[in-house]
N, CA, C and O atoms as a CHARMM CRD file, in Angstrom:
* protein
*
  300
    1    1 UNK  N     -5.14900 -43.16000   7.24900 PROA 1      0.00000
    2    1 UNK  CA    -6.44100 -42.61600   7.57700 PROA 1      0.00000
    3    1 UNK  C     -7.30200 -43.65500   8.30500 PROA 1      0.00000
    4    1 UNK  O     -7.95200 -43.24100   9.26500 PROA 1      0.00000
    5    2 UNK  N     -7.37700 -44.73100   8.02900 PROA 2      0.00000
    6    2 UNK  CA    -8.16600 -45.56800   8.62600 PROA 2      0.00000
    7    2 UNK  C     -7.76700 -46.23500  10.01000 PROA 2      0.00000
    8    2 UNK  O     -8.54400 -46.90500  10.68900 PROA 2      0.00000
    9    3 UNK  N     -6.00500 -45.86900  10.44100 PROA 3      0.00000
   10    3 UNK  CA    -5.70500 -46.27600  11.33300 PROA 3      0.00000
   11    3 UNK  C     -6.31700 -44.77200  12.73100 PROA 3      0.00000
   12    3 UNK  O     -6.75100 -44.82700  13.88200 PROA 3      0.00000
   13    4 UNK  N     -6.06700 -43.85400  11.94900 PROA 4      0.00000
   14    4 UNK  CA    -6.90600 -42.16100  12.51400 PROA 4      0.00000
   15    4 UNK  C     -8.54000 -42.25800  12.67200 PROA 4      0.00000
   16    4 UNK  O     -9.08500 -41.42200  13.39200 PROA 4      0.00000
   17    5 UNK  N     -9.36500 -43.30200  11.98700 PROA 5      0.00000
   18    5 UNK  CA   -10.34100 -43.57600  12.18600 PROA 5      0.00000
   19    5 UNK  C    -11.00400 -44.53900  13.17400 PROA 5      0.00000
   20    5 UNK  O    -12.06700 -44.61400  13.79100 PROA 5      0.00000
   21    6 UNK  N     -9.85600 -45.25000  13.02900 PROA 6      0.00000
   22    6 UNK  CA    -9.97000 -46.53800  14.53900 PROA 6      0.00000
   23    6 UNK  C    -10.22200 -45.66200  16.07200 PROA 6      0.00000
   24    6 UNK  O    -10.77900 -46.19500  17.03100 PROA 6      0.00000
   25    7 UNK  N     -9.79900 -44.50800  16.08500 PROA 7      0.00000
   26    7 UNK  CA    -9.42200 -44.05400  17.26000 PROA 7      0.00000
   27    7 UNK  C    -10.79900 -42.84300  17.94100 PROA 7      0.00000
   28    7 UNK  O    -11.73300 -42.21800  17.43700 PROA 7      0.00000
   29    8 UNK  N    -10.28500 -42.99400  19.16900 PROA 8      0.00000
   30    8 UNK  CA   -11.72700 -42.55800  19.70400 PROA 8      0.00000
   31    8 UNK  C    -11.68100 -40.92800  19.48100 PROA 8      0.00000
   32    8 UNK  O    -10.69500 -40.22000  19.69100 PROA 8      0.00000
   33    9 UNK  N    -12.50700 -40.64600  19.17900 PROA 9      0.00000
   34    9 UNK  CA   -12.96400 -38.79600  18.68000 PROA 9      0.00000
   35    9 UNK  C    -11.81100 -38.08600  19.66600 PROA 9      0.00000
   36    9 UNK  O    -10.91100 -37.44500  19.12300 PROA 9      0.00000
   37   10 UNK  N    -11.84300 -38.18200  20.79400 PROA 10     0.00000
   38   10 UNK  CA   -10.77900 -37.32200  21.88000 PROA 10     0.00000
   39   10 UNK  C     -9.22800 -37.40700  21.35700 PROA 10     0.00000
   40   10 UNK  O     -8.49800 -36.41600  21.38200 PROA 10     0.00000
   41   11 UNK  N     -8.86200 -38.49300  20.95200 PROA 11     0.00000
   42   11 UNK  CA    -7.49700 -39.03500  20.31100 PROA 11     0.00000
   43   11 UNK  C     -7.42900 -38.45300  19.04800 PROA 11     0.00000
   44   11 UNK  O     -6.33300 -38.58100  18.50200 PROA 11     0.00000
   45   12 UNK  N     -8.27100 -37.85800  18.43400 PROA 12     0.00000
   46   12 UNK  CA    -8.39500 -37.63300  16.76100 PROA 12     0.00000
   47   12 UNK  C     -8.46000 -36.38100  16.84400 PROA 12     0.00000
   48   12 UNK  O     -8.56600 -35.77000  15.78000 PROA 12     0.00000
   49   13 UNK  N     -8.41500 -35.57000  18.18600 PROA 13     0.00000
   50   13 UNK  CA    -8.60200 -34.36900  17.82500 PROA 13     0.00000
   51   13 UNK  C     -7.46600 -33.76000  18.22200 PROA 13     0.00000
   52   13 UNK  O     -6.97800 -32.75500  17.70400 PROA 13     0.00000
   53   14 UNK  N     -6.85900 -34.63200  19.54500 PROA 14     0.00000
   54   14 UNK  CA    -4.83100 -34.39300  19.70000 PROA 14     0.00000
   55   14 UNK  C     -4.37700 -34.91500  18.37000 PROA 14     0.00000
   56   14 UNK  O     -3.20400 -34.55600  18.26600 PROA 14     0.00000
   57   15 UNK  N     -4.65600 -35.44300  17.53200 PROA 15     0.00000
   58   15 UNK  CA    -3.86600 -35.81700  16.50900 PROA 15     0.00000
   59   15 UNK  C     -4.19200 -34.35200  15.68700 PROA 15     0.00000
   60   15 UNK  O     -3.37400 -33.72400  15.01400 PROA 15     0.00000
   61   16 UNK  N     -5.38200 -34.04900  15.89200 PROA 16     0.00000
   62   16 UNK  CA    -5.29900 -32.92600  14.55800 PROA 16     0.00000
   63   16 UNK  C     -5.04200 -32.01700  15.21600 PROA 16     0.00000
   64   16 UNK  O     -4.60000 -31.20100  14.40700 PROA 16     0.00000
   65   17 UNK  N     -5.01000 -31.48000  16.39500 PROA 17     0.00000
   66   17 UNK  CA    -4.13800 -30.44200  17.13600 PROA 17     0.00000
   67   17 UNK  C     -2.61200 -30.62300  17.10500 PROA 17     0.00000
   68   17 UNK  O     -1.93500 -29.59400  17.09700 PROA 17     0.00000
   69   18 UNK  N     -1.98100 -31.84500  17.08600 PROA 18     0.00000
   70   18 UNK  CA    -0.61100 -31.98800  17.05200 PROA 18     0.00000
   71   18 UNK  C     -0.45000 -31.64300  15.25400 PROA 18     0.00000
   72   18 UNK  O      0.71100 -31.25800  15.11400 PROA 18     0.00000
   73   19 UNK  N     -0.93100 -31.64000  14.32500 PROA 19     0.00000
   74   19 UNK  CA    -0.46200 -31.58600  12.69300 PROA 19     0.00000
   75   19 UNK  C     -1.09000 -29.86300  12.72300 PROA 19     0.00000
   76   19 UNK  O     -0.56100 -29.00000  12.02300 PROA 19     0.00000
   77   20 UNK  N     -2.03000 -29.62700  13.45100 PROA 20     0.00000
   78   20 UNK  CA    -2.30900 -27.92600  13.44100 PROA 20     0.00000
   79   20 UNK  C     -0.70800 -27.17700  13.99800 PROA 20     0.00000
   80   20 UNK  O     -0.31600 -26.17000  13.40800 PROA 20     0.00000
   81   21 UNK  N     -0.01400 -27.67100  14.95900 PROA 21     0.00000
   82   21 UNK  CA     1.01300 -27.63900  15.73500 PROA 21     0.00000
   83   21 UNK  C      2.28900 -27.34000  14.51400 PROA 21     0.00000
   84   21 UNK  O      2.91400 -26.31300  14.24700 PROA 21     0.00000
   85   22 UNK  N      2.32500 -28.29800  14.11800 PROA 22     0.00000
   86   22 UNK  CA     2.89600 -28.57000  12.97200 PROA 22     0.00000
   87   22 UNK  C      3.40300 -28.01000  11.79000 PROA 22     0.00000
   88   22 UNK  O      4.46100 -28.10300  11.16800 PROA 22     0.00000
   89   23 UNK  N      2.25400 -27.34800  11.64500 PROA 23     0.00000
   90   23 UNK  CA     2.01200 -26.53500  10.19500 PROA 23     0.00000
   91   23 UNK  C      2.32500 -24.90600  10.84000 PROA 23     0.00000
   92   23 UNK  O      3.07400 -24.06900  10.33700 PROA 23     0.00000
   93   24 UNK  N      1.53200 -24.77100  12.05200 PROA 24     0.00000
   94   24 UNK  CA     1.96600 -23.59200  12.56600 PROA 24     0.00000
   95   24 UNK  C      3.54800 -23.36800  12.80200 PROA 24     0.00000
   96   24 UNK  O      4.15500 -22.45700  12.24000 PROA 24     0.00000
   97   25 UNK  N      4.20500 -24.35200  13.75200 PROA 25     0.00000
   98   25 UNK  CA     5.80200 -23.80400  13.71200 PROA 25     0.00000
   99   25 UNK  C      6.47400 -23.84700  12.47800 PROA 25     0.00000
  100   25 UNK  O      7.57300 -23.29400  12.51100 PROA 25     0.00000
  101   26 UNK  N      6.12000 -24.37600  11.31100 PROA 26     0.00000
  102   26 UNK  CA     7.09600 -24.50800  10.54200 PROA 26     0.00000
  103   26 UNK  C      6.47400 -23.24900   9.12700 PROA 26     0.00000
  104   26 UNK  O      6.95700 -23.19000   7.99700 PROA 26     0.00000
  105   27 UNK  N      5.22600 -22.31300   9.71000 PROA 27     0.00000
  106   27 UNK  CA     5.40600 -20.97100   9.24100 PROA 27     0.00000
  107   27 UNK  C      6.40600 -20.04300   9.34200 PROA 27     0.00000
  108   27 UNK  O      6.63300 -19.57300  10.45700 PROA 27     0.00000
  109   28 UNK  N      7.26700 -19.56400   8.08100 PROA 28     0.00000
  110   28 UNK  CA     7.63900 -18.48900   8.26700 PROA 28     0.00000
  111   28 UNK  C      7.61700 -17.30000   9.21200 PROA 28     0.00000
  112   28 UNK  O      6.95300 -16.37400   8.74700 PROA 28     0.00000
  113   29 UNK  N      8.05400 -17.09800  10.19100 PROA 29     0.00000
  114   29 UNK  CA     8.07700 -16.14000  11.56400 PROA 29     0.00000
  115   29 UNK  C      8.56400 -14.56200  10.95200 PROA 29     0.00000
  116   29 UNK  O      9.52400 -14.35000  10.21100 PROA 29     0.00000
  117   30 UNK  N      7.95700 -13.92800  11.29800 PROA 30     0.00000
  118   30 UNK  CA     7.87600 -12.26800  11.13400 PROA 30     0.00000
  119   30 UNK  C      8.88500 -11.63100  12.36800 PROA 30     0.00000
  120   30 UNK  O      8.82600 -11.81700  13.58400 PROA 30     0.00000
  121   31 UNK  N      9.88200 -10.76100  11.51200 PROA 31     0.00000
  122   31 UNK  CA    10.82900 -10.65400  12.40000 PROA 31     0.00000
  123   31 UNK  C      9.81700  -9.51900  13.22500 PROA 31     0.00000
  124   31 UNK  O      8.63100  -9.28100  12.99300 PROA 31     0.00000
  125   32 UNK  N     10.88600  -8.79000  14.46900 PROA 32     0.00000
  126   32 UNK  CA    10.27300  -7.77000  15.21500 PROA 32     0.00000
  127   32 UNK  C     10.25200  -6.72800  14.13300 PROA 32     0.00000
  128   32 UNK  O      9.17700  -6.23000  13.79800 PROA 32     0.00000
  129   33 UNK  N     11.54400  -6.32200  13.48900 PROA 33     0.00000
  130   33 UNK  CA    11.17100  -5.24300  12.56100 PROA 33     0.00000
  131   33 UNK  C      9.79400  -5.36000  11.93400 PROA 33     0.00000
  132   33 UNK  O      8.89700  -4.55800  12.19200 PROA 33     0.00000
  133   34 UNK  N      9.67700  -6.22700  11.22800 PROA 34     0.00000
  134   34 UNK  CA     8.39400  -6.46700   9.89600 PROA 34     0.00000
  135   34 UNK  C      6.92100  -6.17200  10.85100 PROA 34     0.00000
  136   34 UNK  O      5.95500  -5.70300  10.25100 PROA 34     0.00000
  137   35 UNK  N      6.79800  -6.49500  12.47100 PROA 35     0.00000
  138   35 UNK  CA     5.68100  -6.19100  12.79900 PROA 35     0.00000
  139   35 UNK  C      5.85300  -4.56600  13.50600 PROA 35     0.00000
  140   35 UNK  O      4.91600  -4.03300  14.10100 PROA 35     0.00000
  141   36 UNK  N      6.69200  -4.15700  13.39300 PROA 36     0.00000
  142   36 UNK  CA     6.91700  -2.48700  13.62100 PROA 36     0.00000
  143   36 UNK  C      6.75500  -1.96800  12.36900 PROA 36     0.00000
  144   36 UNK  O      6.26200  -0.86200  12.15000 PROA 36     0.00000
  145   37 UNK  N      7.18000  -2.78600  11.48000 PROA 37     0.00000
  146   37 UNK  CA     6.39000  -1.69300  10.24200 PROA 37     0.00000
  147   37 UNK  C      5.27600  -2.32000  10.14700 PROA 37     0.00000
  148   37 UNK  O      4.50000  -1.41000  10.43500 PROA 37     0.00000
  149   38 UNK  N      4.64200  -3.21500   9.95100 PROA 38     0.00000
  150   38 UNK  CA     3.07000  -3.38300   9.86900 PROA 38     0.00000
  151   38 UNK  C      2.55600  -2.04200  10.45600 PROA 38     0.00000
  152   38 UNK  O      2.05200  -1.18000   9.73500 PROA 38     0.00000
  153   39 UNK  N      2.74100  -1.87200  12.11100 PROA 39     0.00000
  154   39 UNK  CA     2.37400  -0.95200  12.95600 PROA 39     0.00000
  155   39 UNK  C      2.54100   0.24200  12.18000 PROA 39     0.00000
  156   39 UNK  O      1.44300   0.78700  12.06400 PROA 39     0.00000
  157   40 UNK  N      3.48000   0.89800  11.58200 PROA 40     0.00000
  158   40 UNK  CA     4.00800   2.05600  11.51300 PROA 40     0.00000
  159   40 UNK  C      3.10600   2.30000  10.36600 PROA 40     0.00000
  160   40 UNK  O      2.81300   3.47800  10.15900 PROA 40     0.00000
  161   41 UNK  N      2.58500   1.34200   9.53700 PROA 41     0.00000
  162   41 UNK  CA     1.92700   1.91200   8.19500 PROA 41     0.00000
  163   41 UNK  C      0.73600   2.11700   8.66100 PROA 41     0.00000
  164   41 UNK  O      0.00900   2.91100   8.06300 PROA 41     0.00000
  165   42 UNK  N      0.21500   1.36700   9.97400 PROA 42     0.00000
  166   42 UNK  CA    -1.18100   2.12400  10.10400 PROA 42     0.00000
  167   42 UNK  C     -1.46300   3.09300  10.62800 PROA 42     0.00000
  168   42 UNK  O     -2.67500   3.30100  10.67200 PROA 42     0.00000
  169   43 UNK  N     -0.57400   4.12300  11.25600 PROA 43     0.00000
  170   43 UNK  CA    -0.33100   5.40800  11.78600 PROA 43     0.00000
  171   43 UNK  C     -1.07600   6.04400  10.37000 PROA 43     0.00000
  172   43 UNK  O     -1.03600   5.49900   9.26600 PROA 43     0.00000
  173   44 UNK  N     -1.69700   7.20700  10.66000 PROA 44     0.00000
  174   44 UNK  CA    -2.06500   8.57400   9.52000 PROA 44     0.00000
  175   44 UNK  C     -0.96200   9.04100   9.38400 PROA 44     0.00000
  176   44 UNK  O     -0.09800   9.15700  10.25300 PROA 44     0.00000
  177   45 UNK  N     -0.89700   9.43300   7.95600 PROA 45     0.00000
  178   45 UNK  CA     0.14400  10.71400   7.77200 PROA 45     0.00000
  179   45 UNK  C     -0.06700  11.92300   8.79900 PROA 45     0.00000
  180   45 UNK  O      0.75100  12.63200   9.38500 PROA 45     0.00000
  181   46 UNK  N     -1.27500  11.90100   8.80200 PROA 46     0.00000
  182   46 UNK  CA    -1.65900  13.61400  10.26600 PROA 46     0.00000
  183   46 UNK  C     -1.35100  13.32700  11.50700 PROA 46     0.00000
  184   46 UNK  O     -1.50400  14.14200  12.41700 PROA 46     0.00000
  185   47 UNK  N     -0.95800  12.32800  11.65000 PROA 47     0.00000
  186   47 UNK  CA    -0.21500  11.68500  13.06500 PROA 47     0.00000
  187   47 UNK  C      0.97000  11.90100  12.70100 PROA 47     0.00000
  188   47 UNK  O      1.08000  13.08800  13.00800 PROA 47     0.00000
  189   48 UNK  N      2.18000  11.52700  12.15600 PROA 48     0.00000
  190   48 UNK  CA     3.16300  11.53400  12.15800 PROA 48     0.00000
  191   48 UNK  C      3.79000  13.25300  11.96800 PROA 48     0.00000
  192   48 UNK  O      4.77300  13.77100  12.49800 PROA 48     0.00000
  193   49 UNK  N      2.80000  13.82600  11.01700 PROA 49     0.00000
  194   49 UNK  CA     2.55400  15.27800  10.85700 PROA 49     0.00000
  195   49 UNK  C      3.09900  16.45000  12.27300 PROA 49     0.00000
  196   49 UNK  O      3.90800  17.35400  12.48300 PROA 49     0.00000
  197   50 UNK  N      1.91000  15.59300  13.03600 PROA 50     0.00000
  198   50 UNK  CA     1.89200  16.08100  14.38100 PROA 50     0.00000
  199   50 UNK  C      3.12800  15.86300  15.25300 PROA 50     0.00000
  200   50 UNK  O      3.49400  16.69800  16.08100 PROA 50     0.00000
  201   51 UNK  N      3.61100  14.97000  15.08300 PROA 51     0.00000
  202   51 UNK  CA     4.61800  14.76700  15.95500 PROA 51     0.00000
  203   51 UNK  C      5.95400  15.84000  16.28400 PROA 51     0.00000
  204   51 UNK  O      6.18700  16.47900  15.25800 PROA 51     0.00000
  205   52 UNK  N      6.60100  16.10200  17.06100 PROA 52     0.00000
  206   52 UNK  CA     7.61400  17.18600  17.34700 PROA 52     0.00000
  207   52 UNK  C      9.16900  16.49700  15.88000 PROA 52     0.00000
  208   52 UNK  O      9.63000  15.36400  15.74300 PROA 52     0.00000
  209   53 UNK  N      9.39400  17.38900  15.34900 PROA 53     0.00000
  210   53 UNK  CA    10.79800  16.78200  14.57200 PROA 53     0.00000
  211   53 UNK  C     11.83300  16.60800  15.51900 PROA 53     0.00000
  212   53 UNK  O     12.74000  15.79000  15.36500 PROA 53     0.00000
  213   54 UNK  N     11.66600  17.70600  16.94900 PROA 54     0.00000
  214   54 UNK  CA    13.35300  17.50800  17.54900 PROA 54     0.00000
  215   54 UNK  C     13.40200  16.63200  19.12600 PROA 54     0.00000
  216   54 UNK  O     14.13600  16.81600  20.09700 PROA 54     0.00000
  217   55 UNK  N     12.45000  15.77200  18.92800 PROA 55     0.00000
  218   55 UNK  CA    12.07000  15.32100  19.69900 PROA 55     0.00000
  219   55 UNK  C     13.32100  14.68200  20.60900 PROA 55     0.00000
  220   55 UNK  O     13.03300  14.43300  21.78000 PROA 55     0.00000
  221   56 UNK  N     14.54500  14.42600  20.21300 PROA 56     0.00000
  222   56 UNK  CA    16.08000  14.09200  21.00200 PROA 56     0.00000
  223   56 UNK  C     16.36200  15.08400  21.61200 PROA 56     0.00000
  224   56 UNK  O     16.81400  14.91300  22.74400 PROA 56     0.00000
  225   57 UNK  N     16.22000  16.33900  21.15400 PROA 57     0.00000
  226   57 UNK  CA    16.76700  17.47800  21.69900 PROA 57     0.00000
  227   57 UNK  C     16.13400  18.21000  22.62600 PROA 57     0.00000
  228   57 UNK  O     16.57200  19.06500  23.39500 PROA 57     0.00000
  229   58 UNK  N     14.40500  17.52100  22.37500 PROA 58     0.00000
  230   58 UNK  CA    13.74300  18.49800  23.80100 PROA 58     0.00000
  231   58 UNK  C     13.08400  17.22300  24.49400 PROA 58     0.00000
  232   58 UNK  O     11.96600  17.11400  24.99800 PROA 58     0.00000
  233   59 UNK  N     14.17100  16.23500  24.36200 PROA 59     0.00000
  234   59 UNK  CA    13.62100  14.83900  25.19200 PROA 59     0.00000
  235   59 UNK  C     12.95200  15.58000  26.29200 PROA 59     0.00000
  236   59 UNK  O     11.77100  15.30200  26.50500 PROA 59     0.00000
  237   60 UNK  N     13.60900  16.60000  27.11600 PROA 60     0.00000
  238   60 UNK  CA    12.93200  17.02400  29.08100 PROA 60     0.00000
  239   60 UNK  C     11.57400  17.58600  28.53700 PROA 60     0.00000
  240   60 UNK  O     10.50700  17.07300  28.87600 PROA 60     0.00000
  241   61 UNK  N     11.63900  18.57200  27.75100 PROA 61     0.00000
  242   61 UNK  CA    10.55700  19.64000  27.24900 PROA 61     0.00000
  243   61 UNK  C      9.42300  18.36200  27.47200 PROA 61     0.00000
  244   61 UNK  O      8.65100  18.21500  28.41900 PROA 61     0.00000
  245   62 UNK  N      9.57800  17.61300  26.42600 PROA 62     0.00000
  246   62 UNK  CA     8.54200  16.98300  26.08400 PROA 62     0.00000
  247   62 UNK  C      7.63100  16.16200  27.37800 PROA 62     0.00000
  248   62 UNK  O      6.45200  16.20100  27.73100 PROA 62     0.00000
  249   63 UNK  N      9.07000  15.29000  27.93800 PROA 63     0.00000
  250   63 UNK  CA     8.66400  14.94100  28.99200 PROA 63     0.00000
  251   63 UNK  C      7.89200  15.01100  30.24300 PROA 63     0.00000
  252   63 UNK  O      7.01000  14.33800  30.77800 PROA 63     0.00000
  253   64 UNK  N      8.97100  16.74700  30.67200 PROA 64     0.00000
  254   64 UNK  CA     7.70600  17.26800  31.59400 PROA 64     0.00000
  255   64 UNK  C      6.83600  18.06300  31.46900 PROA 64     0.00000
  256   64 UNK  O      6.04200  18.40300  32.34600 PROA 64     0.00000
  257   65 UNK  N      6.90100  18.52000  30.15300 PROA 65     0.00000
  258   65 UNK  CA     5.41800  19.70500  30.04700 PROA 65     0.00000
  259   65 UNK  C      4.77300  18.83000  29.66500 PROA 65     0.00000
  260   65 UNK  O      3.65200  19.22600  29.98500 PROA 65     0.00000
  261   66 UNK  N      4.51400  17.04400  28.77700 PROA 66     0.00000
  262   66 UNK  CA     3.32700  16.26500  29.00600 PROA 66     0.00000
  263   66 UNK  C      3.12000  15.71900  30.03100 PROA 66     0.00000
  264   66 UNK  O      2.00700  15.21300  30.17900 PROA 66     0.00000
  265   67 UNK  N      4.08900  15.62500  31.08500 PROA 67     0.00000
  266   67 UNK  CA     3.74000  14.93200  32.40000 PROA 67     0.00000
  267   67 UNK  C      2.96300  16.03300  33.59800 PROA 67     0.00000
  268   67 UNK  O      1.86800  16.02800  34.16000 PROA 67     0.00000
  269   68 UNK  N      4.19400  16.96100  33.63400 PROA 68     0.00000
  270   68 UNK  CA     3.79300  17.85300  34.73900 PROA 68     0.00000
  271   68 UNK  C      3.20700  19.14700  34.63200 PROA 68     0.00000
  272   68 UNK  O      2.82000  19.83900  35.57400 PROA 68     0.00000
  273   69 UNK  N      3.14000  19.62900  32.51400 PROA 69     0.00000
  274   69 UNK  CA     2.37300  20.92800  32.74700 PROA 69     0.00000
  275   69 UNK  C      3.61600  22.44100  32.46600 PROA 69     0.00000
  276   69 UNK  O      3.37200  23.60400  32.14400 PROA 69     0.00000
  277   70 UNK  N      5.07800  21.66500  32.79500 PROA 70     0.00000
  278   70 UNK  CA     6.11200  22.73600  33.13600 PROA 70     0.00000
  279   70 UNK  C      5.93200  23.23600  31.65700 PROA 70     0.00000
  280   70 UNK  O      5.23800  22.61100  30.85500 PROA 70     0.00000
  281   71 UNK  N      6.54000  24.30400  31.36400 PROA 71     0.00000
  282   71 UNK  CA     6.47900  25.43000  30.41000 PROA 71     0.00000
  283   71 UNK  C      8.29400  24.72800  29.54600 PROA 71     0.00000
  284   71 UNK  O      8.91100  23.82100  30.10500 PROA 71     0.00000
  285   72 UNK  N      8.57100  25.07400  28.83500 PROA 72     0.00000
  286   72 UNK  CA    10.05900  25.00400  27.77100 PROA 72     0.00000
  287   72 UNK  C     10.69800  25.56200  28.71400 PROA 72     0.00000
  288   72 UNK  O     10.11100  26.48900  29.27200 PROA 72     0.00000
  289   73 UNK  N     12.18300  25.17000  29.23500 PROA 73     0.00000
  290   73 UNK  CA    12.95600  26.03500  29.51100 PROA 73     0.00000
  291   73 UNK  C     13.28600  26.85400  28.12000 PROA 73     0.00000
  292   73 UNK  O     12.99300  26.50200  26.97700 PROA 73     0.00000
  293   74 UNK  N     14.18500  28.40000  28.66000 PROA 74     0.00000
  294   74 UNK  CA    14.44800  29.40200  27.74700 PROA 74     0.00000
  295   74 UNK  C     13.56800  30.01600  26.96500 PROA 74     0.00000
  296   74 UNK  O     14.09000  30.92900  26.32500 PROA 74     0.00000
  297   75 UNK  N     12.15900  29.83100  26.72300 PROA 75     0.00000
  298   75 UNK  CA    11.07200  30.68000  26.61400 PROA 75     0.00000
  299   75 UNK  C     10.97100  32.04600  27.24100 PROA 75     0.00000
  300   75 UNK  O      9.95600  32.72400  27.08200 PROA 75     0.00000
């Protein structure tokens, strides 16, 4: 500490930015999954509610009647 005290304020503050550095990489890292569920729990249940169930099967439906307006084929 006293050798951290010798040093001029600008030098003392890369030193405590390099041990901030420090402490940060050697946190535990959150995989991609864990921040997709963070995400996913803050969705409403009345959101997910809403959503289409067959949504693979009318991948086009969905696509272009939210893009372009078109109607379901076979209606």
């Amino acid at each position: 500490m006293e050798k951290l005290d010798r040093l001029p304020p600008s030098q003392q503050q890369e030193v405590l930015d390099y041990i901030e550095f420090l402490i940060y990489k050697n946190q535990p890292r959150k995989t991609i999954w864990d921040k997709i569920d963070e995400i996913v729990k803050e969705v409403p249940e009345e959101v997910w509610d809403e959503l289409p169930t067959d949504g693979a099967q009318e991948h086009d439906h969905y696509l272009y009647h939210y893009l372009y307006g078109t109607p379901k084929k076979g209606l």
